[in-house]
Every structure is written in structure tokens, then in C-alpha cells.
C-alpha positions as CSV (number, residue, x, y, z in Angstrom):
1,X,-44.5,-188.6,41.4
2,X,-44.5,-188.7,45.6
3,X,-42.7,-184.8,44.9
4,X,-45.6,-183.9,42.5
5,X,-48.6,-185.4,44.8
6,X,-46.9,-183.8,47.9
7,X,-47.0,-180.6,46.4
8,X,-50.3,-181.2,45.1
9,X,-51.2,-182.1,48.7
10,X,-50.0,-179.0,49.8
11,X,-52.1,-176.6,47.4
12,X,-54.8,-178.4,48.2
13,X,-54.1,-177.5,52.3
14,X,-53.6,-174.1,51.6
15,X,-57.1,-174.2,49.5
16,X,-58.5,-175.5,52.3
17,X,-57.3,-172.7,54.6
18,X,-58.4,-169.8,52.5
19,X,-62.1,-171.3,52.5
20,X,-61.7,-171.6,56.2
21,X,-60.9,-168.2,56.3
22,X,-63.2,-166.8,53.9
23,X,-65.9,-168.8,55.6
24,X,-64.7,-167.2,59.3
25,X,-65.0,-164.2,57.4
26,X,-68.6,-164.2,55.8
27,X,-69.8,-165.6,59.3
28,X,-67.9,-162.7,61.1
29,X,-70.0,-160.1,58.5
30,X,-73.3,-161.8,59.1
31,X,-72.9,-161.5,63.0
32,X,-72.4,-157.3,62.8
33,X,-76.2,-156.5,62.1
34,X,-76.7,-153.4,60.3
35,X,-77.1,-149.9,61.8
36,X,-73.4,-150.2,64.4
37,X,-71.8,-147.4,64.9
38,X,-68.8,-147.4,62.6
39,X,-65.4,-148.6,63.8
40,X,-62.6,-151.0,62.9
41,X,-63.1,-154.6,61.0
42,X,-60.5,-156.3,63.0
43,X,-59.5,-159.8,62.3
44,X,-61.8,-162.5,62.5
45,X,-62.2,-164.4,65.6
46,X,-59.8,-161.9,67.7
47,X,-61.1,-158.7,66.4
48,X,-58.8,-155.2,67.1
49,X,-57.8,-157.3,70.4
50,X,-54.3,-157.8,68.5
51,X,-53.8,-153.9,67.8
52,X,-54.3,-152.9,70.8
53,X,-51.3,-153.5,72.4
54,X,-50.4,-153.0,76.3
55,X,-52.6,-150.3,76.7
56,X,-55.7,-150.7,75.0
57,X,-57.5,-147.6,76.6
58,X,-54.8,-145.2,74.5
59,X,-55.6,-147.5,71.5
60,X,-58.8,-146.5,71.7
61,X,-58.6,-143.4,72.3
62,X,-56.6,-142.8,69.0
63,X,-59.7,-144.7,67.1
64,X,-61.8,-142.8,68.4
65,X,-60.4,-139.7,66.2
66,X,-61.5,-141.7,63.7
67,X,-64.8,-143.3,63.8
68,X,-66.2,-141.0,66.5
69,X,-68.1,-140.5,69.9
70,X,-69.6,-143.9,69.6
71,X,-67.9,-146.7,67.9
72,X,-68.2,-150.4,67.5
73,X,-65.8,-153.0,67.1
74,X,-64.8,-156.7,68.3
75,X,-62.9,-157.6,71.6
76,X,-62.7,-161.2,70.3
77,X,-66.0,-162.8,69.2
78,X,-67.9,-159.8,71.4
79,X,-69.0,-157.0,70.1
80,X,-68.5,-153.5,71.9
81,X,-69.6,-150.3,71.4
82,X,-67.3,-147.9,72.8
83,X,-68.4,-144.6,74.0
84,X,-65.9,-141.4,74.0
85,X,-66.8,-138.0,76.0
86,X,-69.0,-136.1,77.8
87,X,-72.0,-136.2,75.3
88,X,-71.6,-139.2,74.5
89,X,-71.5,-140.7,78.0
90,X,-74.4,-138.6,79.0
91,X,-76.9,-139.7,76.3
92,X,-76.0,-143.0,76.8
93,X,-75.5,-144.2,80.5
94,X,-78.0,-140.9,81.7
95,X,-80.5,-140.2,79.6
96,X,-81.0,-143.8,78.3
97,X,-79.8,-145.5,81.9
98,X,-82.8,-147.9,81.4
99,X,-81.5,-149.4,78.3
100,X,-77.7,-148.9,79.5
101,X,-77.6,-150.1,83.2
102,X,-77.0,-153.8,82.5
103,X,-73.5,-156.1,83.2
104,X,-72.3,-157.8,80.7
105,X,-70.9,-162.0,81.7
106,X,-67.6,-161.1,84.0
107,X,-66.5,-165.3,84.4
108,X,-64.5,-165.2,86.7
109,X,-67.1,-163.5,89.1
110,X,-70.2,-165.1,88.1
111,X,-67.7,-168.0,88.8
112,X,-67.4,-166.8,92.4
113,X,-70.4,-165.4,93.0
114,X,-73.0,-167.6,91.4
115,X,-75.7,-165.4,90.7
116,X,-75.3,-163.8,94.2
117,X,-72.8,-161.1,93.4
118,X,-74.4,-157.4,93.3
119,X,-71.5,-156.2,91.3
120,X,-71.9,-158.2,88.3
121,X,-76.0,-158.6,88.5
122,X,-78.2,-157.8,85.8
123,X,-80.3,-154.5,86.6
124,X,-83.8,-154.7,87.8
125,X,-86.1,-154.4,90.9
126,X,-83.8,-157.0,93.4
127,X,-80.7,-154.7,92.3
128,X,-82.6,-151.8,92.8
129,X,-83.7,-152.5,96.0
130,X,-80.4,-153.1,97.1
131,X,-78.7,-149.9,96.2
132,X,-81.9,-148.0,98.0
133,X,-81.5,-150.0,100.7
134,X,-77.6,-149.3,100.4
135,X,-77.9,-145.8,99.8
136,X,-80.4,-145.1,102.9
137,X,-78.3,-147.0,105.5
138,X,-75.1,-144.8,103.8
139,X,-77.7,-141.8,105.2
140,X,-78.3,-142.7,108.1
141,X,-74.8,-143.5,109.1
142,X,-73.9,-139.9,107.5
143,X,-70.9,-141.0,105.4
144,X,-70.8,-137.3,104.3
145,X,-71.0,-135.4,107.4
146,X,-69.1,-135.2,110.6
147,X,-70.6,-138.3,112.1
148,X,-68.1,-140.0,109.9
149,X,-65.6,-138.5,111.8
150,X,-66.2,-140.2,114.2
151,X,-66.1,-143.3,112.5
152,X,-62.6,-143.2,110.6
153,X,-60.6,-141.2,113.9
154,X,-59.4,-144.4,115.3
155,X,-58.5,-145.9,112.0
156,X,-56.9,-142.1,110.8
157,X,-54.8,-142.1,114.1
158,X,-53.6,-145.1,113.6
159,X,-52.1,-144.6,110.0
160,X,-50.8,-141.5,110.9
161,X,-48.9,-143.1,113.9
162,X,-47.5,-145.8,112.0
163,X,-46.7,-143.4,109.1
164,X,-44.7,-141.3,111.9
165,X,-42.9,-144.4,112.5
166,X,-41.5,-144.9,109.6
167,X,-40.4,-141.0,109.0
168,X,-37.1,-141.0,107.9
169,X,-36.8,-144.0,106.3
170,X,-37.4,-144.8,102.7
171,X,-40.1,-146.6,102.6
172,X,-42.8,-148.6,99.9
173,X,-46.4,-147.0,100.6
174,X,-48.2,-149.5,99.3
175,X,-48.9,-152.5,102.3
176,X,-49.9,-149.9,104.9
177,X,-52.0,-147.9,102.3
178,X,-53.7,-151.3,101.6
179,X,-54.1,-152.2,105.0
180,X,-55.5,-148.8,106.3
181,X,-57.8,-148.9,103.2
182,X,-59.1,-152.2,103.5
183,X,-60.0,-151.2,107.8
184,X,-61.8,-148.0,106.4
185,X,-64.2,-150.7,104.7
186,X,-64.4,-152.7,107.9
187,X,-65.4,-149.9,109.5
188,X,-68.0,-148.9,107.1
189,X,-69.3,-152.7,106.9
190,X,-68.6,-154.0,110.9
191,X,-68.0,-150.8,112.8
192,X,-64.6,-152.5,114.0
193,X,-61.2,-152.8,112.8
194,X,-58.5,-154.7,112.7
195,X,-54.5,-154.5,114.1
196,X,-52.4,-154.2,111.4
197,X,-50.3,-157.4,112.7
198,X,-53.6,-159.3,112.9
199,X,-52.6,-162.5,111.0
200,X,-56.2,-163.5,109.7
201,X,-56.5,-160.2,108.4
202,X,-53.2,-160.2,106.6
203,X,-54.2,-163.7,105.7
204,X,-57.5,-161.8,103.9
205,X,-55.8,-158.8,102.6
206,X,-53.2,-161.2,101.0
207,X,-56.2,-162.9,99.0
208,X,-57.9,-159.6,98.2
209,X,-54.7,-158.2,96.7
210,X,-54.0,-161.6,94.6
211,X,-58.0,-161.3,93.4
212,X,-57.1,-157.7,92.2
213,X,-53.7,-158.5,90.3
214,X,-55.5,-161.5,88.0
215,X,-58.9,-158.8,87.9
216,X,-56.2,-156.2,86.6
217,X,-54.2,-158.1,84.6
218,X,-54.2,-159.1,80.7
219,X,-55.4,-162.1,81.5
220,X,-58.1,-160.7,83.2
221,X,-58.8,-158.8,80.8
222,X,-58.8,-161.7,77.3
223,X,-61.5,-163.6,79.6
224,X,-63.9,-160.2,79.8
225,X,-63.7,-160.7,76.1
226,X,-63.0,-164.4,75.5
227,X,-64.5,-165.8,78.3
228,X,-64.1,-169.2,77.2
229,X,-61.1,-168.8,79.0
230,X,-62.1,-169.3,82.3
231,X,-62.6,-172.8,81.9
232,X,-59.0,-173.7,80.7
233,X,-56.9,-175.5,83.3
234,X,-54.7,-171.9,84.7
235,X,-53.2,-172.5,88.0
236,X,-54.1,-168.6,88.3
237,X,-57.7,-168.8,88.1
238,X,-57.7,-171.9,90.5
239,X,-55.7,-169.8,93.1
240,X,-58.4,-167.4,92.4
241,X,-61.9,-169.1,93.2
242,X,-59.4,-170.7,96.4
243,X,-58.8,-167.2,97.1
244,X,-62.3,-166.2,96.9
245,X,-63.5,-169.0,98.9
246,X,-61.2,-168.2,102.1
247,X,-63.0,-164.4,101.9
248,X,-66.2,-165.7,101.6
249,X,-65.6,-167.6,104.5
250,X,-64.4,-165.0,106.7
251,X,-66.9,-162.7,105.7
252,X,-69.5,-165.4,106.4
253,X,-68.2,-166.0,110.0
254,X,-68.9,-162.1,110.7
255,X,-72.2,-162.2,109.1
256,X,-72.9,-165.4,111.3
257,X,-71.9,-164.1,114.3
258,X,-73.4,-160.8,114.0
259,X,-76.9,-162.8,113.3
260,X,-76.6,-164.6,116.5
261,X,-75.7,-161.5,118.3
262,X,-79.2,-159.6,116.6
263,X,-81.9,-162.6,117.0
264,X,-80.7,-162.8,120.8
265,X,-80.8,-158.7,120.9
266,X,-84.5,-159.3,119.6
267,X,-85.3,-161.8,121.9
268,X,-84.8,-159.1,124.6
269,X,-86.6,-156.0,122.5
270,X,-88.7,-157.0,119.8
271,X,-89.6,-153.5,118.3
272,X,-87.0,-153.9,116.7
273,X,-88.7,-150.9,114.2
274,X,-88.3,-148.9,116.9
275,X,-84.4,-149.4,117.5
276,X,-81.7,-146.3,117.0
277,X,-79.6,-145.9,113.2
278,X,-78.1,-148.9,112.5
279,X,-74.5,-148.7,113.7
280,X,-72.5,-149.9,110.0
281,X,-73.5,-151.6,106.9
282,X,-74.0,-155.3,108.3
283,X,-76.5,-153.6,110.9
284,X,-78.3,-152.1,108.6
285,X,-78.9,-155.5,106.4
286,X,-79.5,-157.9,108.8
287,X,-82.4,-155.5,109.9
288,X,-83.8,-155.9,106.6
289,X,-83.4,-159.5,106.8
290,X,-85.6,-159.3,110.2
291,X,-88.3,-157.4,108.1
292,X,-90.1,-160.2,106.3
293,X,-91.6,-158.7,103.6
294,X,-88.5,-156.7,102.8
295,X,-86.5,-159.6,102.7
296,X,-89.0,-162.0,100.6
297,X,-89.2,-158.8,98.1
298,X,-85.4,-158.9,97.7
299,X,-84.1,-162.8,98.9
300,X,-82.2,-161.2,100.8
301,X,-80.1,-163.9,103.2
302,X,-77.0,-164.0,104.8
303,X,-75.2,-165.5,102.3
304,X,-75.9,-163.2,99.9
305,X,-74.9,-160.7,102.5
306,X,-71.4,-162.1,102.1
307,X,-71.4,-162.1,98.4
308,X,-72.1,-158.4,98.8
309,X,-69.6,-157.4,101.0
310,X,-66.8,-159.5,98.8
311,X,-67.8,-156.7,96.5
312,X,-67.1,-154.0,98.6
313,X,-64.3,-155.5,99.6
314,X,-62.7,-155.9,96.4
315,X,-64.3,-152.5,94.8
316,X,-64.1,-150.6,97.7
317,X,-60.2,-151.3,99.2
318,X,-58.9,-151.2,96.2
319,X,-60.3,-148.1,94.7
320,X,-59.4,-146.0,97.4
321,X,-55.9,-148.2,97.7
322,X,-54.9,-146.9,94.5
323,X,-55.8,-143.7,94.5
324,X,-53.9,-142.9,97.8
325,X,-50.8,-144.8,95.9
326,X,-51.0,-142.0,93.0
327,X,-52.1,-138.9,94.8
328,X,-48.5,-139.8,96.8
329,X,-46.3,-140.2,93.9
330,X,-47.5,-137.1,92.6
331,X,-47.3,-135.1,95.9
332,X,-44.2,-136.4,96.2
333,X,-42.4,-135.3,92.8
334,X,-44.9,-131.7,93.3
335,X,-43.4,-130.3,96.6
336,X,-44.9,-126.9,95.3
337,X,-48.1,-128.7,95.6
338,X,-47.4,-129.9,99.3
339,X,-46.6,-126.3,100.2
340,X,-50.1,-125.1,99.3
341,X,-51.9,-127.8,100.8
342,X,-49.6,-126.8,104.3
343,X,-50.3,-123.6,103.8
344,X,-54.0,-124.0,103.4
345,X,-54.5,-126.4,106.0
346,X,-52.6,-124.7,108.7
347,X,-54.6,-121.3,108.2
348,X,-57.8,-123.1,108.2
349,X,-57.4,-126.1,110.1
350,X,-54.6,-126.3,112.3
351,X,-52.6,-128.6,113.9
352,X,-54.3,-129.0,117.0
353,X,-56.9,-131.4,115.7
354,X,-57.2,-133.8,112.8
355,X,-59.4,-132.4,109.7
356,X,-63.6,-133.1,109.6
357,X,-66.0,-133.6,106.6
358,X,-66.8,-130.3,107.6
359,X,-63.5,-128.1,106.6
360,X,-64.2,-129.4,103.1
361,X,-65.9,-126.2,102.3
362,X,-63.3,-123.9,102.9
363,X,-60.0,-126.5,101.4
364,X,-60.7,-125.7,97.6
365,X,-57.2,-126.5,97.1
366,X,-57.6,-129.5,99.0
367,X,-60.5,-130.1,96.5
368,X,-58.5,-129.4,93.7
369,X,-55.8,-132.1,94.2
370,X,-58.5,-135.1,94.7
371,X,-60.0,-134.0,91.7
372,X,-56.5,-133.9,89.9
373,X,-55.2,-136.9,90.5
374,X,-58.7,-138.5,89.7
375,X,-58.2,-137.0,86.1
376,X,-54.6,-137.3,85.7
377,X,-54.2,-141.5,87.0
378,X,-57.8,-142.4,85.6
379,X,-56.6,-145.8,86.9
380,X,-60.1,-147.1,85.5
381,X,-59.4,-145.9,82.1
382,X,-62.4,-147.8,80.6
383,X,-64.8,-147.7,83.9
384,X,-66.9,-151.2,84.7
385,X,-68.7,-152.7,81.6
386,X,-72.2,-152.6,80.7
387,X,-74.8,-153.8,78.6
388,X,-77.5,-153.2,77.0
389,X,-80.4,-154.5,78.2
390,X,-82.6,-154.4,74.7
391,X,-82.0,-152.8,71.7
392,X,-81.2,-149.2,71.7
393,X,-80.6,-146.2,69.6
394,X,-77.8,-143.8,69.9
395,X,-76.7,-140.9,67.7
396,X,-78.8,-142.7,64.8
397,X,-76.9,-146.1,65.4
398,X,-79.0,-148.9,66.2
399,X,-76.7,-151.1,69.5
400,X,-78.7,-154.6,69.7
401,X,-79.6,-156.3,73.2
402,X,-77.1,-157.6,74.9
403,X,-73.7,-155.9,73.7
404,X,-70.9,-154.7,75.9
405,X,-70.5,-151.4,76.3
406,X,-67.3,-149.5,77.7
407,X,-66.7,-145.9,78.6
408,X,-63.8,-144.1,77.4
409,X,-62.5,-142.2,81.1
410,X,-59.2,-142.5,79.9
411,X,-60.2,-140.0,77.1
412,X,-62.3,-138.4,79.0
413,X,-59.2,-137.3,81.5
414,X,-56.7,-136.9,78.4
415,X,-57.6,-135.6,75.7
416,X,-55.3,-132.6,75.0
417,X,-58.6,-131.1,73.3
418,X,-60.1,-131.1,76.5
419,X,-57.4,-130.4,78.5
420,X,-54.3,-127.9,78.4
421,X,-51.3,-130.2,79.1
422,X,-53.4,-133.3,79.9
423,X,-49.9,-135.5,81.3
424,X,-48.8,-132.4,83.6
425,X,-50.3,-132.8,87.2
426,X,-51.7,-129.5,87.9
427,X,-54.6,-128.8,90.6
428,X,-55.0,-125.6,90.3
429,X,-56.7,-125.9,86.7
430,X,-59.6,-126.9,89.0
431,X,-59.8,-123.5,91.0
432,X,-61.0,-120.2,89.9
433,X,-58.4,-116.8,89.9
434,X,-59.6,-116.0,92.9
435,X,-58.8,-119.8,94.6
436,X,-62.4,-120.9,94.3
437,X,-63.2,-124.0,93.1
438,X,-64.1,-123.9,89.4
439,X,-67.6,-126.3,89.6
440,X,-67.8,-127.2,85.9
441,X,-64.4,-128.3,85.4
442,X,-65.3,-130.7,88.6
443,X,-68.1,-132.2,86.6
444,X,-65.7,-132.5,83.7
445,X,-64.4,-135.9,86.3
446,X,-66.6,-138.9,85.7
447,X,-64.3,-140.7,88.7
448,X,-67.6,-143.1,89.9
449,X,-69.3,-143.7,86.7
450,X,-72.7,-142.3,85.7
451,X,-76.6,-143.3,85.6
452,X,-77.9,-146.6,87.9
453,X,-74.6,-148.4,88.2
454,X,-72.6,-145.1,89.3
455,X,-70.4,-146.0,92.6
456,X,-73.5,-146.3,95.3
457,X,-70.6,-145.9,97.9
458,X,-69.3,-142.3,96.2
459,X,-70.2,-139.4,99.1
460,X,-68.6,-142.1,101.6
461,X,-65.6,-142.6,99.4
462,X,-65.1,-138.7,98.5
463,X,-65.7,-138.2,102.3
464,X,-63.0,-140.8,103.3
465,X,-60.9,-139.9,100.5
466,X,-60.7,-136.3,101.8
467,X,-60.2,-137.6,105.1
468,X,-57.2,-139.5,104.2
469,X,-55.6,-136.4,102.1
470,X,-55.8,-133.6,104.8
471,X,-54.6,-135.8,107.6
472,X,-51.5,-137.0,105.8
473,X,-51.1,-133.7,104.6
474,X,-51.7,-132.5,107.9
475,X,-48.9,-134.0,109.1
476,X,-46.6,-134.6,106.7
477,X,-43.8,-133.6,104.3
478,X,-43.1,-136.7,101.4
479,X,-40.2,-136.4,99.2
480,X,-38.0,-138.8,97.3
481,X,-35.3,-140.5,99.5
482,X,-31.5,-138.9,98.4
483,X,-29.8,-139.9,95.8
484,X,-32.5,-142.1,94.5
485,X,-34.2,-140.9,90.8
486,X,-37.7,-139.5,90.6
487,X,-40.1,-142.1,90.4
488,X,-42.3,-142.9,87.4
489,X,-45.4,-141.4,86.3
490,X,-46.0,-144.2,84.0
491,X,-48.5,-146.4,84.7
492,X,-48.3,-150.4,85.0
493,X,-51.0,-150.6,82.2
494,X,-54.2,-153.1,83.2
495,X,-58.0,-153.3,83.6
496,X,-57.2,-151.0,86.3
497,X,-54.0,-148.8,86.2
498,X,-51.1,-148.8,89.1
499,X,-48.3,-146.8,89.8
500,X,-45.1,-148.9,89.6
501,X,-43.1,-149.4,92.2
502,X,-41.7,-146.4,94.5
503,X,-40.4,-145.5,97.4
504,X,-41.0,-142.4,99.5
505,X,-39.6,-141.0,102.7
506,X,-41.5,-139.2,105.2
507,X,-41.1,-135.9,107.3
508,X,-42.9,-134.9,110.3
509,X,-43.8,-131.2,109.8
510,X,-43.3,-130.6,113.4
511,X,-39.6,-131.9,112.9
512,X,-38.0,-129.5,111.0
């Protein structure tokens, strides 16, 4: 009798479970309204996030083949729409910006920033008004013409001098790439930077680089899409808001000080209309803050000025961070590709002076390997989210308010339709017969996003980008130390994509 009613019991569990199921099931169907784009069912409750596997931007890729240029599915309980190439990219985030220009809840930064952040803010006259206000102070400190220069020589001198101190010696890129990266931005945003030994800045860059690994990670990842996570007790995303607190802080002391500084300025001159280009990005905001109705227009204080610069911080270092990481892995296992770029920077440049925004011009080869190693690490393989901001019709689909949208850059980069040999690192694909650089296949590179939340900072990072390249090149041989194997060209897979861990050794060119 107690055998029977246990197994009795046990039918009647397993009853119990299948309506459970059934009922997560109907409820799942009920919440996909009609008219999505078609894509995978997924499993109830997780979705396809349990087919994706380590690399979910090549998982998508290959469903794309499938279902199309725009497909839905579920990251969890959210529903994405999932848009794949050119046209599909265009229509979207270009031609219907207004209805695509939206981010969607990011947790852990709406954790951080609370409602301050610029990076994670819905779109609409305040965010506007920052990224004109962003993009005219960019212009008048001429982040893409020789002015900048003139801004970046101290900190380009000083990476290629500590780079020449370490010729010779096997050595892991990736601290002094991160360091010089990170003074490039405090340039931009204070018109100073720091020593490389300074132990408050190490203190900072330590933070930013620990805020990046969780951002990048697959945990950073299941709490884009399950964002109930944030709220469990993970000694990771406690480290995280303490991390994001110290920044703050030392952000806020600048902005502080700086204040200080301009009211007693404006106590002395108070045409302050009348003054010359503001000197960096802090001058240029706290100018606006001194403009009343500018200010009231946008609420624009000096805390929120922190919040900002955490973004470009965090955006900003370690964009141009990691591409500097992969353009010298692949410089270093392409020595034919070093030989051009010698070649063409000694018969146009020199070596009597360091390269300028203006020799950009007449460097399409120079061009060509930015542009290549933009399309062939796509270490942003599925760009910054968006959403939509109402309801919205693509391709005949009907995408309602309020759903996630990602961009397929990784398919973009790599589809062997689209490219010939998509793995193989090869810049001259980007340059005519003649050595000119081919325009359209440029524009084939969607490296800062498209429509109102493209990269605001792009000409300064392309100019600081190509900075960076020719000086190194400039001066440099890299090659993989002896007797150690090639390094990797697989990526640590992520949110955002790294190179794993290498080593390179470095000669002077003027020590051969």
C-alpha cells in the first residue's frame, strides 16, 4: 500500500510538472504578439540563451541563414529582434533612427548611474542636447585636424619612449596600452595627463579595467537579458558599484576643482561669452553650466558631469585599448604588413618628426590596416543595444515598443558572402589596384554604430586611432619573441571580444 500511494504520489508530481510546463508555455505564446519577425521558439523562460553557447554572436549569425535579415527570438524572458547586414541595419537604425535610438535597461549601469548616465539614457531632447553640445566642443577643439596634434604629442612621446624601453624584451602590451589609452581620454576630458607610476591613477585604471571584465563577461551578459540578476547577492557586482563609486569620486574631485578654478576665473572677467575655445571637454561643460538657460534646458550639473565622463571613461579607454591590443597581434604575426606600412611612412612621412592628422590623406595603406582590423576583431560583435521607442514596422514585421534590439557587426565583418576569406587579415582588400583606398568597401565597416546613438566621440577616436598606428609604426619593428609559438587569433569570446594573452617583443627601426 505505502509502495502503491508513493508511486501514485509520484505520477501525480510529474502531472503537476507538465501543467506547469504547458502553462509556462501558453503564457510564453501569449507574450510574442503577432506580426515578429520569424526566428527560433527557444525554451520557455530561457529562450535560445541555452544554444547559444560561448559565442553567441556566431550563433546568431548561423540563425540568421535561416530566418533572415531581421529576426526575433528570446534572450531569457526578453524579446530581441536581431538585425543582420547592411540593409537591414540601414532601414532600421538610419532611416527609422526615431523609432530605433532608444536603450534598453542595462542594471548594472542604471545601478551606477541612477538616471544620470548618458550612455544608457533614453533618447530625447536632454540627450540630444548633450551630444550637440558634445559634438560642437569636439569642433572646436579640432579632434580631426592638426590641432590635435598638439594635444596627443606629449602623451604619443611618452608611449613611444616607454615602448623603446622595453625593446628587446618580451613583453605583455596590454598595461601600457591601457594606461596610454586611458591618458589620451584625460587629455581629451582635462587637457592633462597623468605619470604612468602615478598611484591614484593606477588605483583608477585598476577599477576601470575590473568594470570592463564583469561588463564583458557572461555574467554580464545573462543580466542584459535576465536582469533580475543584479539584485542577487554576487560578490562581483558588489566589487562593481565599489568600483564605480571610487571613479566617481575621482572624477568628481576634478570636476570640483576645475569649478572653483572657473567661478574665480569669472570673478576676474565676466564675458565669459566672449572667452577663447574651450581648452578640453570639462571646459567646454562647465561653460554651459555658467549659461543659465542652457543649463536649466538640459539640468546639466556637475555631478552629472561625472556620470558622463564615467562613460567616456569606460567607452572611450577601452574601445581604443582593445583595438591597439588586436591591430598588434596581427601586425605582429603579418611582418609583410609591417613592411608596407615602413615603407609607406618613410617615403611620406619620415623619421624626423612624429606623424599629423594631416598625412592621413596620403597613408591609404595606413588607412587600410585600421579599417582591417576593425572588420576582422569586430570585438563588439553585437554593437550597444537599443530599443524601440514605440512600435515600429520593418520589412512588413510589426517590433512593439520597448523591445531590445541588437546589431549583427559580427556578421556584418564575417560573412564569407560578403567577404573573400573573412578570418584572413588582409588590408589591402581595402585599397584599390592602384593603392588607393577603395571608399565603398570602407563604408562596408560599421565600427561606431549608426543613426543618433552612433559613437559621438568617432572623428576624435579615428584621429587618435591613426595617431597611435603611424607613430608605433613609425618607430617600430614587433615580432614574436624566439622560440615562443605564434599567438592566437582566437578571441576570448564576451560582450566585447579580447585577444588572449600574448607577448611581443619590440625593435627599434633605427637599431638594425
Amino acid at each position: 500500500m505505502v509502495q502503491c500511494s508513493m508511486i501514485e504520489e509520484g505520477a501525480n508530481f510529474l502531472l503537476l510538472c507538465a501543467i506547469f510546463a504547458m502553462s509556462i508555455y501558453l503564457l510564453w505564446q501569449h507574450f510574442n504578439p503577432p506580426g515578429l519577425p520569424p526566428g527560433p521558439s527557444g525554451v520557455p523562460g530561457l529562450g535560445v540563451l541555452p544554444s547559444l553557447g560561448p559565442t553567441p554572436y556566431k550563433a546568431l549569425m548561423e540563425l540568421s541563414k535561416t530566418y533572415g535579415d531581421v529576426m526575433s527570438l528570446r534572450l531569457g524572458p526578453t524579446l530581441v529582434v536581431v538585425l543582420t547586414g547592411r540593409r537591414a541595419m540601414t532601414e532600421a537604425l538610419v532611416k527609422k533612427a526615431d523609432f530605433f535610438s532608444d536603450r534598453p535597461p542595462m542594471p548594472l549601469l542604471n545601478l551606477v548611474h541612477k538616471g544620470r548616465g548618458l550612455m544608457v539614457a533614453k533618447y530625447g531632447p536632454k540627450v540630444h542636447g548633450f551630444r550637440t553640445l558634445l559634438l560642437g566642443t569636439f569642433r572646436r577643439l579640432g579632434v580631426s585636424t592638426p590641432r590635435l596634434d598638439g594635444l596627443l604629442r606629449p602623451e604619443l612621446e611618452a608611449l613611444v619612449d616607454a615602448v623603446h624601453r622595453q625593446a628587446g624584451q618580451p613583453t605583455d602590451p596590454k598595461a601600457l596600452l591601457n594606461v596610454s589609452a586611458s591618458n589620451m581620454i584625460c587629455i581629451l576630458a582635462f587637457g592633462k595627463r597623468f605619470d604612468y607610476d602615478d598611484t591614484q591613477f593606477q588605483n583608477f585604471l585598476g577599477k576601470l579595467n575590473n568594470i570592463f571584465e564583469i561588463s564583458s563577461s557572461p555574467l554580464g551578459f545573462l543580466m542584459l537579458h535576465i536582469p533580475a540578476i543584479v539584485n542577487l547577492p554576487i560578490s562581483a557586482i558588489r566589487d562593481t558599484m565599489s568600483d564605480c563609486k571610487f571613479m566617481l569620486d575621482f572624477l568628481r574631485e576634478i570636476v570640483d576643482e576645475r569649478w572653483l578654478a572657473l567661478e574665480a576665473r569669472r570673478r576676474r572677467d565676466p564675458n565669459i561669452a566672449d572667452w577663447e575655445d574651450p581648452s578640453d571637454l570639462l571646459d567646454g561643460y562647465l561653460r554651459t553650466i555658467v549659461c543659465e538657460d542652457v543649463a536649466t534646458e538640459m539640468s546639466l550639473s556637475n555631478e552629472d558631469i561625472a556620470h558622463h565622463f564615467l562613460d567616456l571613461f569606460t567607452a572611450g579607454t577601452e574601445s581604443v585599448s582593445h583595438f591597439l591590443q588586436w591591430e598588434l597581434l596581427y601586425l605582429t604575426t603579418h611582418p609583410e604588413v609591417q613592411a608596407k606600412a615602413h615603407e609607406e611612412l618613410d617615403r611620406v612621412v619620415g623619421r624626423d618628426r612624429l606623424p599629423s592628422v594631416s598625412d592621413r590623406p596620403n597613408l591609404p595603406y595606413m588607412r587600410a590596416i585600421i579599417d582591417e582590423v576593425h572588420r576582422v576583431s569586430s570585438f563588439s560583435p553585437l554593437g550597444i543595444p537599443r530599443m524601440t521607442a514605440d512600435i515600429v514596422d520593418i520589412d512588413g514585421y510589426i517590433i512593439p515598443k520597448d523591445t531590445m534590439v541588437l546589431s549583427s557587426v559580427w556578421d556584418l565583418h564575417k560573412d564569407p558572402d560578403k567577404w573573400e576569406n573573412p578570418d584572413t587579415f588582409d588590408p589591402s582588400r581595402f585599397l584599390f589596384s592602384n593603392g588607393q583606398v577603395n571608399e565603398s568597401k570602407l563604408r562596408q565597416i560599421q565600427a561606431f554604430g549608426l543613426g543618433f546613438r552612433s559613437c559621438v566621440g568617432r572623428q576624435f577616436a579615428e584621429s587618435s586611432i591613426f595617431l597611435y598606428t603611424a607613430s608605433l609604426l613609425q618607430r617600430f619593428f614587433f615580432k614574436s619573441p624566439e622560440g615562443v609559438a605564434p599567438p592566437s587569433l582566437v578571441e576570448d569570446p564576451g560582450v566585447f571580444l579580447t585577444p588572449k594573452p600574448f607577448k611581443v617583443c619590440v625593435i627599434r627601426r633605427d637599431s638594425k
